[in-house]
Structures are given as C-alpha cells and as structure tokens.
N, C-alpha and C positions, 0 to 999 in steps of 0.2 A: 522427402520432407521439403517443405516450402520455405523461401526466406524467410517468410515470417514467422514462422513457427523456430528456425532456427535464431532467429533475433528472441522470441520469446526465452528459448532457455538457456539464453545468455543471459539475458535479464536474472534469469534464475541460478543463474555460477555468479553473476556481478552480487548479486543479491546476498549470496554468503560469504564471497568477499568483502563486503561489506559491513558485516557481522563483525568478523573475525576481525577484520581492521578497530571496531569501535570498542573490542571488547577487550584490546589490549590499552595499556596506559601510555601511549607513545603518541608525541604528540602527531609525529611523522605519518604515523597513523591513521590518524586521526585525520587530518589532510587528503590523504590517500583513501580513505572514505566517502568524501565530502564529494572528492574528483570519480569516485567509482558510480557513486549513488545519481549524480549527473549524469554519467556514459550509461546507467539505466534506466534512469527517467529518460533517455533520449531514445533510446530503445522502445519503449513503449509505446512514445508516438512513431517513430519507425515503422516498427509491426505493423501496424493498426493500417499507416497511410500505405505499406507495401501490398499489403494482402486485400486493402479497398480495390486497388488500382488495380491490379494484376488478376484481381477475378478470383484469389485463393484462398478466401473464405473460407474454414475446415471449421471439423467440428472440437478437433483435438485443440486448435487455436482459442475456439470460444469458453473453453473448460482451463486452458494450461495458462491465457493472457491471466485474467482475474488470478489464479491460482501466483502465478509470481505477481503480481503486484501486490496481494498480502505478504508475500516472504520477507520481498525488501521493506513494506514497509512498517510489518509488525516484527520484523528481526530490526530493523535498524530503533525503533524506540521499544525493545525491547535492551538491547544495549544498549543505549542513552539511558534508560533508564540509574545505569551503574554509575551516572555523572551526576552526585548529590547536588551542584552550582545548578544543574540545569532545571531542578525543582520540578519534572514530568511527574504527574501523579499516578502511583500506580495502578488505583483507581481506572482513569482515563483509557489508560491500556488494556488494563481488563475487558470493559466495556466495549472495543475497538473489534480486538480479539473476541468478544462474545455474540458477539454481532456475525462477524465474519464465520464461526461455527456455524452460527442458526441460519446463516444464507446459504453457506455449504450444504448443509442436511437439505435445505427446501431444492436445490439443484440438483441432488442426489432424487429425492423425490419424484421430482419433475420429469428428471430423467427416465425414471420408471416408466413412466406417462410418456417415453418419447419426445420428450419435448424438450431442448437445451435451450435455456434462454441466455444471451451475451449481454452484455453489460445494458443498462437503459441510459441516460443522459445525465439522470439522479446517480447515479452507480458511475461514471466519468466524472461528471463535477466534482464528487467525494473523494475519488481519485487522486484528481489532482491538487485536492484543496489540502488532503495529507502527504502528497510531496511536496508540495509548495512548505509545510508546515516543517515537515522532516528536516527538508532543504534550510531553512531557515533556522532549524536546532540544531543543525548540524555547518553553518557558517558561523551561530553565535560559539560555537566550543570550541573552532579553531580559534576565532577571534578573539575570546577570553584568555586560549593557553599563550597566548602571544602578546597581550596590552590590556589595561585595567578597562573593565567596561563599565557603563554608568548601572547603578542599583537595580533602576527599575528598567532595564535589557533583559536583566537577569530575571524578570516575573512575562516575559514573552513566552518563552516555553508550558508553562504553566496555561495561559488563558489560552495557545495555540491548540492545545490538548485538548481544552475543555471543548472550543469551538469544533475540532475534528470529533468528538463524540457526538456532537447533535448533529454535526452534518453527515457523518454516519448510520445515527440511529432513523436519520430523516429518510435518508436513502435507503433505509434498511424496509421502511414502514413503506413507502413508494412498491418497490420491489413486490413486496407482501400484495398489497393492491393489485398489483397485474396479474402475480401468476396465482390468487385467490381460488380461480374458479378450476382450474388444472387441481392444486391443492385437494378442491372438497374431493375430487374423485377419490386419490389415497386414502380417504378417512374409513372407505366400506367396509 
C-alpha cells in the first residue's frame, strides 16, 4: 500500500475520531475535534500532493480519497448538528448527504463502464469550501464554550450551510455534465 493511500485512511480513523469527539458534551472534546479535524484536512492535501509526485496514482486512491472526505465531513456536521447554539439546518445536511449518494451511485455506474472518474476542480473547490466551513463551525463552538460571542456569530453556521449546499449541488450538476455521455450507455 502507498503512502498515500495510507495517509487516506488515516484521514478515515481521524474522521471518526472526530465524530466521537463532537458527539460527546465535553468541552475538552470538543477542542480535540477541532485539533483532529485539522490533522485531516492536512491529510488530504498530503495524500493528493504525495501520490502527484511520487507517480502513485491508484485506483483504490481515487475511490477511498472522496470516500473519506465525505466521512469527515458529513460525520462532523452530522454531530454539530446536536449543538442547537450552532443553528446548522438539518435540511442543509440532508441535501449535502443526498448529493453525495447520488454521486456515489453515478461512480458505481461508471464503474461498470470501466471508467473511475477522481475528483474534477468543481469536486475540490466543494471540498474545500466544506472544510473551510466545518473548520469554521467547529472554532466557533470552542469559542462560544469558553467566552460570550456576539448574536450574529452565532447565524454564521446557519448561512455556511446554506452556501456548502449550492456549492455542492453546483459541483454535483458539473460532475453530471462530464460523465453524461458514459451515463447514457447504463440506461440500455
């Protein structure tokens, strides 16, 4: 196995560490979160730049990266979710989560077809615009368990949400567009 594959499913042990951390009421926790969820966003770009460089490109890579990148990041605002201050709509998540099925099934598809496709640039940007988001829900809830924050902090998670569903469903619609014409063939 490759480093970068073994960076991958690290990512994916940080990932339910992660969970598990947020899904207790401790604030210590919660901290320990924030610091895990880092050490796997940092992983990710790891992976990606190790396996450019080093020529070790797999295919198990281009299936297992995306696969833990939803873990952590629909486990971690799946547990946020349980922080009523932090106002995530559960809506938002659904939508996130329903997306990421319907991309799964069309890779599975695809698959059929031989064909694996790895992430596109639409599919990275989304990426990172829901860690950047996470990361950000996840500094405001240490930050609240520790000093009063102003009102309207606390409606950041809320519009963060809203914004990672379009820029999901964007990316989701992109995605559809390329692998379109592989698609029609499944339908015979």
């Amino acid at each position: 196995m490759t480093l970068a594959n073994r960076l991958t499913l690290l990512r994916m042990a940080l990932a339910l560490i992660v969970f598990g951390c947020l899904m207790t009421d401790s604030n210590a926790l919660h901290l320990a979160a924030l610091g895990f969820f880092v050490a796997a966003v940092v992983t990710d770009w790891v992976d990606g730049y190790v396996a450019r460089s080093t020529n070790t490109v797999s295919a198990f890579g281009k299936v297992a990266d995306p696969i833990a990148d939803k873990v952590l990041i629909l486990g971690a605002l799946i547990a946020l979710l349980r922080i009523k201050a932090l106002d995530i709509p559960p809506w938002g998540v659904f939508l996130i989560l329903a997306r990421d099925l319907v991309i799964g099934g069309i890779r599975v598809l695809l698959s059929s077809q031989g064909k694996i496709m790895a992430a596109d640039r639409w599919g990275k940007l989304k990426t990172g615009f829901q860690c950047g988001s996470v990361l950000g829900m996840l500094v405001l809830l240490t930050v609240m368990e520790r000093v009063q924050v102003p009102a309207w902090v606390l409606l950041l998670p809320y519009h963060l949400t809203v914004l990672c569903v379009v820029m999901t469903w964007f990316s989701a619609v992109m995605y559809l567009r390329q692998s379109f014409p592989t698609l029609e063939k499944t339908w015979g």
